[in-house]
PDB file of the backbone (N, CA, C, O) and the ligand in Angstrom, with CONECT records:
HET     CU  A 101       1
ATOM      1  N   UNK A   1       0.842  -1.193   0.000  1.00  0.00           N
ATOM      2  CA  UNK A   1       0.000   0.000   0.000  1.00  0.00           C
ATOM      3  C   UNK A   1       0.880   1.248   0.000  1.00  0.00           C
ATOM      4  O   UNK A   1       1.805   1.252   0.813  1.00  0.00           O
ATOM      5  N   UNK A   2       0.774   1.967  -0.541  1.00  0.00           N
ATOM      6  CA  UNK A   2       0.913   3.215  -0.988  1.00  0.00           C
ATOM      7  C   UNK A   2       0.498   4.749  -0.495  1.00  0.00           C
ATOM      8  O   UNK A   2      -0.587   5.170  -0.898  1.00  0.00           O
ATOM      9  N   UNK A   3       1.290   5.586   0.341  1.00  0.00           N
ATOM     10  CA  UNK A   3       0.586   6.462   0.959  1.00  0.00           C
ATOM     11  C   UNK A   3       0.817   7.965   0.614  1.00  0.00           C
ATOM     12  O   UNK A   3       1.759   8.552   1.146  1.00  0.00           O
ATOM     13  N   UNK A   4      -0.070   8.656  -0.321  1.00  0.00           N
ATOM     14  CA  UNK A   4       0.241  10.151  -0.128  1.00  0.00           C
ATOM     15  C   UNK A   4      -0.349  10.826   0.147  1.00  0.00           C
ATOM     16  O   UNK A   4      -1.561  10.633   0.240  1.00  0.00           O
ATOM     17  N   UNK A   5       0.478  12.433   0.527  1.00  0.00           N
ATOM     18  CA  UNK A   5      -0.560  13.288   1.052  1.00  0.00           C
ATOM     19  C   UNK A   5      -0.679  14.307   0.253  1.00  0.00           C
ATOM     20  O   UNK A   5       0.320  14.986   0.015  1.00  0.00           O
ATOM     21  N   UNK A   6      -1.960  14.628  -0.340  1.00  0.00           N
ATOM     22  CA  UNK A   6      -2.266  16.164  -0.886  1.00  0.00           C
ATOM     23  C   UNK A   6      -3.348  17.016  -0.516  1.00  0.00           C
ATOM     24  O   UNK A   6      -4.556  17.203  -0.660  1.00  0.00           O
ATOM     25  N   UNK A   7      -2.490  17.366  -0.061  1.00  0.00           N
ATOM     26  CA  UNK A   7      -2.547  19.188   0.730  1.00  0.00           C
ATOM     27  C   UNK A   7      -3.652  19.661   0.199  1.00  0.00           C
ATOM     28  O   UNK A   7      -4.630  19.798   0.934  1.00  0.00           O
ATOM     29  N   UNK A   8      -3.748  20.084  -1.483  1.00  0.00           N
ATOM     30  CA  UNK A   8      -4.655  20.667  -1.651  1.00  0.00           C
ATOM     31  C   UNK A   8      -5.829  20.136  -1.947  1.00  0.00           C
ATOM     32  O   UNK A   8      -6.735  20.781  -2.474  1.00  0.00           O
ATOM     33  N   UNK A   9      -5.939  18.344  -1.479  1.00  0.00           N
ATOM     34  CA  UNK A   9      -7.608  17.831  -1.814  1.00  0.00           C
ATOM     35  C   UNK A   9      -8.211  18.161  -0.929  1.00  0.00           C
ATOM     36  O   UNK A   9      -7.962  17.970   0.262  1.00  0.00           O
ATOM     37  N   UNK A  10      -9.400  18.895  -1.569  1.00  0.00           N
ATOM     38  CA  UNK A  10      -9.967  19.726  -0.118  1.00  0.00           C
ATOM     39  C   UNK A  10     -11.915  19.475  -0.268  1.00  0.00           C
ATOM     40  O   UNK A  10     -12.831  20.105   0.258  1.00  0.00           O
ATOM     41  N   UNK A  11     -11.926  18.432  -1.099  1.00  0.00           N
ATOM     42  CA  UNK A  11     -13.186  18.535  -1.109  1.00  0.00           C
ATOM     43  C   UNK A  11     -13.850  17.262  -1.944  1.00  0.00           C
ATOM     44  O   UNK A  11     -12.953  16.625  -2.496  1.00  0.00           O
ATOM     45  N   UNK A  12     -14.864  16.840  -2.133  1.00  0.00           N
ATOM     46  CA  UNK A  12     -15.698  15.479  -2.486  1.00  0.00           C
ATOM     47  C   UNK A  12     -14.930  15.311  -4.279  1.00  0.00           C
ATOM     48  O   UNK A  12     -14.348  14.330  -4.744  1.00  0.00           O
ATOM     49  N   UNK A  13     -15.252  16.809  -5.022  1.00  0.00           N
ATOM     50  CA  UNK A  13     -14.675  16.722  -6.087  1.00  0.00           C
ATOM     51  C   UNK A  13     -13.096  16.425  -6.344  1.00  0.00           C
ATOM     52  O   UNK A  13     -12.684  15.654  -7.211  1.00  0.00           O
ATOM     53  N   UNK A  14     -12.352  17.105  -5.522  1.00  0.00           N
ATOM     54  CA  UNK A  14     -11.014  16.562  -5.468  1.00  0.00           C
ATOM     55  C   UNK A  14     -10.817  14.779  -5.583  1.00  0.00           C
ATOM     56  O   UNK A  14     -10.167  14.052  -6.334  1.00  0.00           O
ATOM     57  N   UNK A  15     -11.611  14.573  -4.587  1.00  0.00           N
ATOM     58  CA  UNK A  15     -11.389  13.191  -4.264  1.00  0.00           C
ATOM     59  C   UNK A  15     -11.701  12.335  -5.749  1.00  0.00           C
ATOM     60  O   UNK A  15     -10.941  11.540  -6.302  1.00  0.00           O
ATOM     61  N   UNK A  16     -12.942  12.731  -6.152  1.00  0.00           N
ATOM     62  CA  UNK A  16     -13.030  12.194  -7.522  1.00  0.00           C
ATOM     63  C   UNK A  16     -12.521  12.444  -8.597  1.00  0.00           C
ATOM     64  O   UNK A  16     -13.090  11.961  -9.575  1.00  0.00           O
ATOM     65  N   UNK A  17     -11.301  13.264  -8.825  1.00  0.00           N
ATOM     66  CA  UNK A  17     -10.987  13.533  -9.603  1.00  0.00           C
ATOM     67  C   UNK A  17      -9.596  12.969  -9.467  1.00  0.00           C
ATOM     68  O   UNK A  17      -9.240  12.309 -10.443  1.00  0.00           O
ATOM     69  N   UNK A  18      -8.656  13.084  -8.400  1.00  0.00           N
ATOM     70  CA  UNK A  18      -7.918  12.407  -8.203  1.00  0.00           C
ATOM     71  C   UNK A  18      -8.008  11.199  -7.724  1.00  0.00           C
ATOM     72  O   UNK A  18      -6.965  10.777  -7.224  1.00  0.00           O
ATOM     73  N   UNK A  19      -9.305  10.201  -7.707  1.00  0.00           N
ATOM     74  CA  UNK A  19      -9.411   8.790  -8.325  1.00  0.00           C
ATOM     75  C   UNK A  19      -9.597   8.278  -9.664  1.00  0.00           C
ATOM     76  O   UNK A  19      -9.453   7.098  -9.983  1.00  0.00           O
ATOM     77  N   UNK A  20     -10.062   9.628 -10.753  1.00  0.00           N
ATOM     78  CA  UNK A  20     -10.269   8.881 -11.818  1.00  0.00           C
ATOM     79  C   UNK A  20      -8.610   8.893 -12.193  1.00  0.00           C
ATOM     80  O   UNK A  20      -8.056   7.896 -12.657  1.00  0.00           O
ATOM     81  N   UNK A  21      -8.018   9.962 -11.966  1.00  0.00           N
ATOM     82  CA  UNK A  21      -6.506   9.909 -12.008  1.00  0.00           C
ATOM     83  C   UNK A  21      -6.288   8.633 -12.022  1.00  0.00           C
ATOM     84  O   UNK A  21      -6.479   7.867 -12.966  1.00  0.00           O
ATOM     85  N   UNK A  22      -5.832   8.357 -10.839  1.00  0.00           N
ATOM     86  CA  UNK A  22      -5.367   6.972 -10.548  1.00  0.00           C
ATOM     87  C   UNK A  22      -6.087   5.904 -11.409  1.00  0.00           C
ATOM     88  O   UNK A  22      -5.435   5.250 -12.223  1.00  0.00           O
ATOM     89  N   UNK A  23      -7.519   5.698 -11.233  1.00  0.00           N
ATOM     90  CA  UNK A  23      -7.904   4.620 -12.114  1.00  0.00           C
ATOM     91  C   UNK A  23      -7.410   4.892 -13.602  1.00  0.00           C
ATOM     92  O   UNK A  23      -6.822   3.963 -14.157  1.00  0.00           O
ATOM     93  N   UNK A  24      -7.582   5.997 -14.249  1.00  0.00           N
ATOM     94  CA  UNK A  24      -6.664   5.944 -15.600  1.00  0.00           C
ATOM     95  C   UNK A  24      -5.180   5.482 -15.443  1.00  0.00           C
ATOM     96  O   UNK A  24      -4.828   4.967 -16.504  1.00  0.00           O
ATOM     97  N   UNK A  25      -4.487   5.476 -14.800  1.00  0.00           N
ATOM     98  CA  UNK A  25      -3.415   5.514 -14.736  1.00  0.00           C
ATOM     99  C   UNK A  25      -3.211   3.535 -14.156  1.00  0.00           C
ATOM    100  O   UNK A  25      -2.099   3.013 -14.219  1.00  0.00           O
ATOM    101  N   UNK A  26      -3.992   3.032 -13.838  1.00  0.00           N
ATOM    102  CA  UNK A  26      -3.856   1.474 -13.237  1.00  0.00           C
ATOM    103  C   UNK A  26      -5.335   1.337 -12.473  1.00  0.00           C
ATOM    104  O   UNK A  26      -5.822   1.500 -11.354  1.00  0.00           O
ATOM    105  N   UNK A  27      -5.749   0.905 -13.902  1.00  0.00           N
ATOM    106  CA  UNK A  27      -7.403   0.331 -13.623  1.00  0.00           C
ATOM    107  C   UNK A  27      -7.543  -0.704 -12.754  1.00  0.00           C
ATOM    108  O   UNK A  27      -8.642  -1.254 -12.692  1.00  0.00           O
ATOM    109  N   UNK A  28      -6.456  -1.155 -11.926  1.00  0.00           N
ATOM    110  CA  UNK A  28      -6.907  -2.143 -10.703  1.00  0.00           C
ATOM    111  C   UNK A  28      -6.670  -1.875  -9.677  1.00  0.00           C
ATOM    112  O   UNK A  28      -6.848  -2.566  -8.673  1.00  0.00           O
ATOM    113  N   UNK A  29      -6.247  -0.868  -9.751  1.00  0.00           N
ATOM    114  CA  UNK A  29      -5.572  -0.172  -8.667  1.00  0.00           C
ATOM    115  C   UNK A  29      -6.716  -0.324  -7.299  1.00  0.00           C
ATOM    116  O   UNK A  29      -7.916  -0.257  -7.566  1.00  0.00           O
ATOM    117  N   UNK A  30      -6.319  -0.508  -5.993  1.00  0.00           N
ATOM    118  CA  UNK A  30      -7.363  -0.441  -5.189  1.00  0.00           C
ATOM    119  C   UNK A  30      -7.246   1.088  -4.427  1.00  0.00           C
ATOM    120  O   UNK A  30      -6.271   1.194  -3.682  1.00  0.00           O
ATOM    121  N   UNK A  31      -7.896   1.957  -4.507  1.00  0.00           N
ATOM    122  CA  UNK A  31      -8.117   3.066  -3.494  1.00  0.00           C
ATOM    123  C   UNK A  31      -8.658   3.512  -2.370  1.00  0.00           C
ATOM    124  O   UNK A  31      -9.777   3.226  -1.942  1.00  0.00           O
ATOM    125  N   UNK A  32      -8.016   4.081  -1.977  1.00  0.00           N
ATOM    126  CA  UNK A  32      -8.446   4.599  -0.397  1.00  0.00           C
ATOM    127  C   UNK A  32      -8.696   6.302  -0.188  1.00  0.00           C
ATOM    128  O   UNK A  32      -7.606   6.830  -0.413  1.00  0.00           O
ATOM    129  N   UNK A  33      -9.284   6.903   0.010  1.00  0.00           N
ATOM    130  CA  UNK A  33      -9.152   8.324   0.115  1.00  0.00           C
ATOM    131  C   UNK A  33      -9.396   9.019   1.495  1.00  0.00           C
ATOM    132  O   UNK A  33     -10.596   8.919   1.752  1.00  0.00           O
ATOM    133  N   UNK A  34      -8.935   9.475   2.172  1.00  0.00           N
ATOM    134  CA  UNK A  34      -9.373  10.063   3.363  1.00  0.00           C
ATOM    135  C   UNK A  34      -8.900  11.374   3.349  1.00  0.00           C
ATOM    136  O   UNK A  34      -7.713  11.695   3.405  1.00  0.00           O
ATOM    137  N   UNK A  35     -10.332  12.495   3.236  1.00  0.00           N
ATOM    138  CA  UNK A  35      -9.906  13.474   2.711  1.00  0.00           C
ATOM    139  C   UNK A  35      -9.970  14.190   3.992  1.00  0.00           C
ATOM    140  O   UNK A  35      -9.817  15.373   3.691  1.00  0.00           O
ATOM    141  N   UNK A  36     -10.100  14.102   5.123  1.00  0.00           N
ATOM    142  CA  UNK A  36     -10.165  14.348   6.729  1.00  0.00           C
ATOM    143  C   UNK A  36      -8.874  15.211   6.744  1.00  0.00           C
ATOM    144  O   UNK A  36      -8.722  16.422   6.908  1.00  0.00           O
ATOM    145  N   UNK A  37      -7.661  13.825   6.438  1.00  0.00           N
ATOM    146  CA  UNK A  37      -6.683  13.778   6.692  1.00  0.00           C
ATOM    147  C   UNK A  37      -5.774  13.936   5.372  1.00  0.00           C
ATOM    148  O   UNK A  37      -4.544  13.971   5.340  1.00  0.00           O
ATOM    149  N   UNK A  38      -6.261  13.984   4.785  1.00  0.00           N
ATOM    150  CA  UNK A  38      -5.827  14.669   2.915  1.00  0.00           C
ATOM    151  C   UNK A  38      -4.537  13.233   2.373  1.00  0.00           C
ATOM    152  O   UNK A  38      -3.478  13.370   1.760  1.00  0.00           O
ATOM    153  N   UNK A  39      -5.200  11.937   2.910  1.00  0.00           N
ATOM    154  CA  UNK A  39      -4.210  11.076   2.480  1.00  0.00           C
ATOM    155  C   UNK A  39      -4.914  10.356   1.536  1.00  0.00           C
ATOM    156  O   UNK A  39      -6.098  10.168   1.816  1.00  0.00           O
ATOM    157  N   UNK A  40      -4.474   9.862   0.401  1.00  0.00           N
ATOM    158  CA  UNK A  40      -4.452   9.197  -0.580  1.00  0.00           C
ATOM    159  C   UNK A  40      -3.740   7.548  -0.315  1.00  0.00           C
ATOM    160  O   UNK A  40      -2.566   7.533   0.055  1.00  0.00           O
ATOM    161  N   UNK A  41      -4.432   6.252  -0.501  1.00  0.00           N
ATOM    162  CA  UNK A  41      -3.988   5.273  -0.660  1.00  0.00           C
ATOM    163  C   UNK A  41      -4.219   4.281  -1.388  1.00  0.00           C
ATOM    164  O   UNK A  41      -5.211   3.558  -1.477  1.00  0.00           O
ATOM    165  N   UNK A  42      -2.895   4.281  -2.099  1.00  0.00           N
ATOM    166  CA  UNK A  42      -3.232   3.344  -3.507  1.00  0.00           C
ATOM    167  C   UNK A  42      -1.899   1.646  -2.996  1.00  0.00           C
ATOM    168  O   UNK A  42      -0.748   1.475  -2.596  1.00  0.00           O
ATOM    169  N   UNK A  43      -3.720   0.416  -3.584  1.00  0.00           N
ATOM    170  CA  UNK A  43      -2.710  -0.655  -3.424  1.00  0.00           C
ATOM    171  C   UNK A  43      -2.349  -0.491  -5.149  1.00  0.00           C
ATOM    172  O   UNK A  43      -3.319  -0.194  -5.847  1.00  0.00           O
ATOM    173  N   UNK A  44      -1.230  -0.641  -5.732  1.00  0.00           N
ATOM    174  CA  UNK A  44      -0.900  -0.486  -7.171  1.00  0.00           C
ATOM    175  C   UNK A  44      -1.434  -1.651  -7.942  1.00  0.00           C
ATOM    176  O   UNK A  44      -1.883  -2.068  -6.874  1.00  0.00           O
ATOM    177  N   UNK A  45      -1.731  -2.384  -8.628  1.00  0.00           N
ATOM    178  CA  UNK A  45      -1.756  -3.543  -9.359  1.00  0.00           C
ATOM    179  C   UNK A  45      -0.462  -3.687 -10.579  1.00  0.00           C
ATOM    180  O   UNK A  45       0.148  -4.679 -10.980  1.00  0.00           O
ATOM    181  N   UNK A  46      -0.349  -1.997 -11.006  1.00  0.00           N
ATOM    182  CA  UNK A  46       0.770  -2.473 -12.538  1.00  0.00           C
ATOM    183  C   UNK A  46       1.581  -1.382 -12.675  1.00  0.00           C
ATOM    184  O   UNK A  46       2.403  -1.258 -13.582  1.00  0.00           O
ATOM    185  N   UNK A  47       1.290  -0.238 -11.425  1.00  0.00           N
ATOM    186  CA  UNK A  47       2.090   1.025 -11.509  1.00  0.00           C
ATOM    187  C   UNK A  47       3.291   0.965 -10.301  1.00  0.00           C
ATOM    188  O   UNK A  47       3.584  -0.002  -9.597  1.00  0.00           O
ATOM    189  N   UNK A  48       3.813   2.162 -10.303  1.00  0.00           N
ATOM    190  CA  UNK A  48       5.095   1.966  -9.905  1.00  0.00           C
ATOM    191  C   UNK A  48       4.624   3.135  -9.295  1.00  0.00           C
ATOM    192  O   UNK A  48       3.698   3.696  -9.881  1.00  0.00           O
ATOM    193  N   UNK A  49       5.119   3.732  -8.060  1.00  0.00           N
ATOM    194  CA  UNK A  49       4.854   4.886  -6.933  1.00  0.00           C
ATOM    195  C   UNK A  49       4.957   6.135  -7.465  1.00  0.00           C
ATOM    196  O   UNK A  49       4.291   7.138  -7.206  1.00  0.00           O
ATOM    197  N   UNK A  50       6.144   5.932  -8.484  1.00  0.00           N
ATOM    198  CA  UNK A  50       6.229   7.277  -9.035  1.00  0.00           C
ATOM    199  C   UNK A  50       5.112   7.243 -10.870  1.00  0.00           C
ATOM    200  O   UNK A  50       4.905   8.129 -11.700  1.00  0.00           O
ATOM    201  N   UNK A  51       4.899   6.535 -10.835  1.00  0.00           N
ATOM    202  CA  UNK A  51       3.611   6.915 -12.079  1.00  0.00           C
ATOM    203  C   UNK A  51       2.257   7.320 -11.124  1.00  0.00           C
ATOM    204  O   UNK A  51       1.351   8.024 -11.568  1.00  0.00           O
ATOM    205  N   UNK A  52       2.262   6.944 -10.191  1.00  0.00           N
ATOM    206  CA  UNK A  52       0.839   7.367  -9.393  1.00  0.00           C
ATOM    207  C   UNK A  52       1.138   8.483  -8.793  1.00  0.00           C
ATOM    208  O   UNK A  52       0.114   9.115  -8.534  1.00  0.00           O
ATOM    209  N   UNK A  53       1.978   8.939  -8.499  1.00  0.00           N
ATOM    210  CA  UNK A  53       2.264  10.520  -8.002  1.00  0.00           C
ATOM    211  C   UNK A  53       1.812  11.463  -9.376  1.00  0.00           C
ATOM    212  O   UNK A  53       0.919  12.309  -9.414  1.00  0.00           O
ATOM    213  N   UNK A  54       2.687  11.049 -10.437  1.00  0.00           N
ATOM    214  CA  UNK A  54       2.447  11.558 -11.587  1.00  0.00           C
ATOM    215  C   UNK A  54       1.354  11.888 -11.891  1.00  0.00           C
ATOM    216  O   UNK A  54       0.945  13.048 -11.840  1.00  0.00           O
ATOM    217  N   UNK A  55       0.729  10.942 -12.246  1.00  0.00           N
ATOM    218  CA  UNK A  55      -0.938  10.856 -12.337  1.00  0.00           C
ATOM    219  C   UNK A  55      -1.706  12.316 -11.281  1.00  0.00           C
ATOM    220  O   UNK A  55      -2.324  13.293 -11.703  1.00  0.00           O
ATOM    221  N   UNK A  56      -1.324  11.916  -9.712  1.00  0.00           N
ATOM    222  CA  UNK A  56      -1.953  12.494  -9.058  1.00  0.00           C
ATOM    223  C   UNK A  56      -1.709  14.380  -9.507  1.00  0.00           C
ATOM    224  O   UNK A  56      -2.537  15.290  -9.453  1.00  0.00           O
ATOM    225  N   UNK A  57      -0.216  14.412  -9.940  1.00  0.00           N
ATOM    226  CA  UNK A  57       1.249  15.986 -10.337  1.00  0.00           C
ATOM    227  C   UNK A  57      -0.658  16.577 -11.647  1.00  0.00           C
ATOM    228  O   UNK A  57      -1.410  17.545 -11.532  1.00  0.00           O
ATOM    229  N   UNK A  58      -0.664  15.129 -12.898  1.00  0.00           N
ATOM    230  CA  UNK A  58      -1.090  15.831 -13.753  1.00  0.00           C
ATOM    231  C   UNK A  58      -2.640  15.950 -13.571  1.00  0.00           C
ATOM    232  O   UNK A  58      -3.233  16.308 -14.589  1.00  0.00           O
ATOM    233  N   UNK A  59      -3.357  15.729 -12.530  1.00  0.00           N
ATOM    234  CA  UNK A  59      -4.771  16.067 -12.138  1.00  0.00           C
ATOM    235  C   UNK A  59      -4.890  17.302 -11.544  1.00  0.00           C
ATOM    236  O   UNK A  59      -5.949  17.695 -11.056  1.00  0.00           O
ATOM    237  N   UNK A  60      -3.717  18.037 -11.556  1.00  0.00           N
ATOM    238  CA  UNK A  60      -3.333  19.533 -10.324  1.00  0.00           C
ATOM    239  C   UNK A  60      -3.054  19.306  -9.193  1.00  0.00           C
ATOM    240  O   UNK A  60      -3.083  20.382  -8.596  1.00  0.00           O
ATOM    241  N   UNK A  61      -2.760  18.404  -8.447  1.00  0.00           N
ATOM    242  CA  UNK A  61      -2.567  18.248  -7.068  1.00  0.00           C
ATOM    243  C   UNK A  61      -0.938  17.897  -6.791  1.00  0.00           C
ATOM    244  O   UNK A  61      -0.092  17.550  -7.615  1.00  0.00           O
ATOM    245  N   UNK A  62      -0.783  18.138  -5.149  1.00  0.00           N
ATOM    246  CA  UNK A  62       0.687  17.879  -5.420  1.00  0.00           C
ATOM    247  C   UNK A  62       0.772  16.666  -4.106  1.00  0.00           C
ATOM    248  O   UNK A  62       0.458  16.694  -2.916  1.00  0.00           O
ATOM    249  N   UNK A  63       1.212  15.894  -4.782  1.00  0.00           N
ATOM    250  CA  UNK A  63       0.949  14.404  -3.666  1.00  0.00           C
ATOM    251  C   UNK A  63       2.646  14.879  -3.167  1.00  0.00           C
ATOM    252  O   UNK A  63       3.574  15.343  -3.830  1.00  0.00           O
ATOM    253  N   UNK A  64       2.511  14.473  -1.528  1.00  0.00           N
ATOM    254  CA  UNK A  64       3.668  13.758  -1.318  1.00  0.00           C
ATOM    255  C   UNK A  64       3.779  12.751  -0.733  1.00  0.00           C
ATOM    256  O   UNK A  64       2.940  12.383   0.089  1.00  0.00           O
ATOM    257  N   UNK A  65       5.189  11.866  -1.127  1.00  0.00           N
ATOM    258  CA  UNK A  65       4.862  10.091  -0.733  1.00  0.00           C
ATOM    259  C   UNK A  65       5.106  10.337   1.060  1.00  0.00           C
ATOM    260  O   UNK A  65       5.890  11.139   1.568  1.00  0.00           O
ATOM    261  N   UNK A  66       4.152   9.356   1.798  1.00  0.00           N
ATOM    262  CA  UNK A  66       4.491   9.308   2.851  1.00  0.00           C
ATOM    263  C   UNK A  66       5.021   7.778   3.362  1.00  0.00           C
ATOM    264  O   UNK A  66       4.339   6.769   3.181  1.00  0.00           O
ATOM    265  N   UNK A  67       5.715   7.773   3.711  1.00  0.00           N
ATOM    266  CA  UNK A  67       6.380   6.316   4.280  1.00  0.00           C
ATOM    267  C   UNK A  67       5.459   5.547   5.583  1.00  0.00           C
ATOM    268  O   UNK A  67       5.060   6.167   6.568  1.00  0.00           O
ATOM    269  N   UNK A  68       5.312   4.601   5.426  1.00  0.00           N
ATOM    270  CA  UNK A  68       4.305   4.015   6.320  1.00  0.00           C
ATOM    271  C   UNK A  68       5.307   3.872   7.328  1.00  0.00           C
ATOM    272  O   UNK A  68       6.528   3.720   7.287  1.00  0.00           O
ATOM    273  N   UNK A  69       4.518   3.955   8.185  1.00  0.00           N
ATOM    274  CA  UNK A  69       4.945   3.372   9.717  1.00  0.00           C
ATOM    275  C   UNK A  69       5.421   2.182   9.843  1.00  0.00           C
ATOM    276  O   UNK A  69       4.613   1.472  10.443  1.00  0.00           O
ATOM    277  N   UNK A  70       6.429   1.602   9.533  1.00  0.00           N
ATOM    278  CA  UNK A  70       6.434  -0.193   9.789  1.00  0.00           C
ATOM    279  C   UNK A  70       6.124  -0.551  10.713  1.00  0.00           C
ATOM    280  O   UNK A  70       5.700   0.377  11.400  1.00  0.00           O
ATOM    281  N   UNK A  71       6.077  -1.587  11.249  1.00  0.00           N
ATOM    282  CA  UNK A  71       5.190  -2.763  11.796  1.00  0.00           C
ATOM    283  C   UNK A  71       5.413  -1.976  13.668  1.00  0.00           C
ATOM    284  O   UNK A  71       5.915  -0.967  14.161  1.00  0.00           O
ATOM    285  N   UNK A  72       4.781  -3.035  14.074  1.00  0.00           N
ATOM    286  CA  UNK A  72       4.577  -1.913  15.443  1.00  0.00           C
ATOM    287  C   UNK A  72       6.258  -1.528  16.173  1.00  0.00           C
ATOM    288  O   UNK A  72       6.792  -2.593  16.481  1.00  0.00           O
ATOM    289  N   UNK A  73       7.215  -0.234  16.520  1.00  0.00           N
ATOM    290  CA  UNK A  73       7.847  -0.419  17.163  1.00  0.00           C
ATOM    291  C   UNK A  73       8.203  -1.352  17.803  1.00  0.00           C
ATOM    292  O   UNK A  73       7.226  -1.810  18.396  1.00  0.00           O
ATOM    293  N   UNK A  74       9.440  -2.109  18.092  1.00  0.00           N
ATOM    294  CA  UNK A  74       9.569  -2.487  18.961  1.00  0.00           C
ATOM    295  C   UNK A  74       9.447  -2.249  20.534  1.00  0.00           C
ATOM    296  O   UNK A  74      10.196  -1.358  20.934  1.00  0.00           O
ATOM    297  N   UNK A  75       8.651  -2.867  21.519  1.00  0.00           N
ATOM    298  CA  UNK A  75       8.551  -1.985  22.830  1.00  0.00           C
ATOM    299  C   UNK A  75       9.771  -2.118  23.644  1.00  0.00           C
ATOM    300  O   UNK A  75      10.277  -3.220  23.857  1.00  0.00           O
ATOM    301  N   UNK A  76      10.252  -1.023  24.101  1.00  0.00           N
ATOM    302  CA  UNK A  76      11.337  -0.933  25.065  1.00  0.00           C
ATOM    303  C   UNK A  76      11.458  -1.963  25.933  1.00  0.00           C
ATOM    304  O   UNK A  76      10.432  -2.578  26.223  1.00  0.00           O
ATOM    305  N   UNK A  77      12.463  -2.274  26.398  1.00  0.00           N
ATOM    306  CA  UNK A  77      12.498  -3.634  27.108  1.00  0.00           C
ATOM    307  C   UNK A  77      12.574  -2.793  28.621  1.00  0.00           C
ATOM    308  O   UNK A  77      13.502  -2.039  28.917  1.00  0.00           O
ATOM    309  N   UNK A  78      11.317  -3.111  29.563  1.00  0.00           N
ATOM    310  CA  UNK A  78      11.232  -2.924  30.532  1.00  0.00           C
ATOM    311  C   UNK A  78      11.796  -3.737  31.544  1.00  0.00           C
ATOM    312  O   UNK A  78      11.732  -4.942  31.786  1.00  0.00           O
ATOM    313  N   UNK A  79      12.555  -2.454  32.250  1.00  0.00           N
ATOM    314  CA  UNK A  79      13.538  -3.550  33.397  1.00  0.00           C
ATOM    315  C   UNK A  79      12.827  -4.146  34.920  1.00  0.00           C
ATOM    316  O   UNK A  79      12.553  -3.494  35.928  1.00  0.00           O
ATOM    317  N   UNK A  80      12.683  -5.370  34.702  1.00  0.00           N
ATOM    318  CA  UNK A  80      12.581  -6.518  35.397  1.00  0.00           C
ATOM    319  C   UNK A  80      12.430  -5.571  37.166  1.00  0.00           C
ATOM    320  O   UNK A  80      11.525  -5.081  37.842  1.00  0.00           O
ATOM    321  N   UNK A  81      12.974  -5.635  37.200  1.00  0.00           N
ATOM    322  CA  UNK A  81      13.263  -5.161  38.671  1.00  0.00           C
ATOM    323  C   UNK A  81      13.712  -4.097  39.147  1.00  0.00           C
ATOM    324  O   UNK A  81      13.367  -3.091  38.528  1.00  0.00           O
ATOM    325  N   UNK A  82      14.590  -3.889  40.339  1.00  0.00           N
ATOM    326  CA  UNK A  82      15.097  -2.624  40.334  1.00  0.00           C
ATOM    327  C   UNK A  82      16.537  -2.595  41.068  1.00  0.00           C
ATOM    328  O   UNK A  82      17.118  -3.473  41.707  1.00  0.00           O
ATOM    329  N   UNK A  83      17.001  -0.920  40.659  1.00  0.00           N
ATOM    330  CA  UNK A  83      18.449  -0.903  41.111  1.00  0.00           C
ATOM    331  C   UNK A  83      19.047  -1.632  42.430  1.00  0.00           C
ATOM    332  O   UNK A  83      18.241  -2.016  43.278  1.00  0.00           O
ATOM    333  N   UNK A  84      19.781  -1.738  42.536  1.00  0.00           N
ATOM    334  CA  UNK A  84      20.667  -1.836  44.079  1.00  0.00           C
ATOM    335  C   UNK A  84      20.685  -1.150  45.001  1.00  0.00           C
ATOM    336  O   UNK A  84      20.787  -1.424  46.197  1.00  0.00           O
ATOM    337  N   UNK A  85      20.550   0.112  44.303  1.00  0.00           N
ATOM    338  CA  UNK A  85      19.974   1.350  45.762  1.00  0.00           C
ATOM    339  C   UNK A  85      18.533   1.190  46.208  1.00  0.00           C
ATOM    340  O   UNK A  85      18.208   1.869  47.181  1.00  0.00           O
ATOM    341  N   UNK A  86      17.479   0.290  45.579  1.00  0.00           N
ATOM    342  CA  UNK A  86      16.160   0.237  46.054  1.00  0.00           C
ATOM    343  C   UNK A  86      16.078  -0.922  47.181  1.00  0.00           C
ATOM    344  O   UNK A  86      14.942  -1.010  47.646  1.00  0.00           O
ATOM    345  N   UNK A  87      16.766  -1.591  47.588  1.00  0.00           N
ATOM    346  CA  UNK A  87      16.721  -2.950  48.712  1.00  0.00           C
ATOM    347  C   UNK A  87      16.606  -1.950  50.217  1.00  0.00           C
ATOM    348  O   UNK A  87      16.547  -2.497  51.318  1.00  0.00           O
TER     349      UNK A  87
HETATM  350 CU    CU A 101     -12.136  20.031  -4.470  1.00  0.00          CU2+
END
């Protein structure tokens, strides 16, 4: 999955316009839009990250890629017990 953000989708029409984008650009593409949060998410089927930016560059909008969060942090390893000064 695929994550960008544009700034200037600001409204129901945006959203549809920068999906037909994308669907011209990789008709299997699966989409996500959350225009709350002005992120765009495309699973690709035959495009490459930078043809779907493109796509998004030539609909007027200006996507930028955002890097997903990988998998959950690792959690800090909480220490067991306590110092030598606590006895
Ligand atoms: Cu709009």
């Amino acid at each position: 999955m695929l994550t960008f953000e544009v700034k200037d989708m600001t409204c129901g029409h945006c959203v549809s316009t920068i999906t037909k984008a994308l669907k011209a650009a990789d008709k299997d593409a699966r989409i996500e839009i959350d225009l709350a949060t002005h992120r765009v998410r495309v699973q690709p089927a035959e495009t490459q990250a930078d043809e779907l930016a493109d796509a998004i560059r030539e609909a007027g909008y200006t996507p930028v890629a955002v890097s997903q969060p990988a998998v959950e942090p690792a959690k800090p390893a909480t220490a067991g017990g306590c110092c030598g000064g606590c006895r």
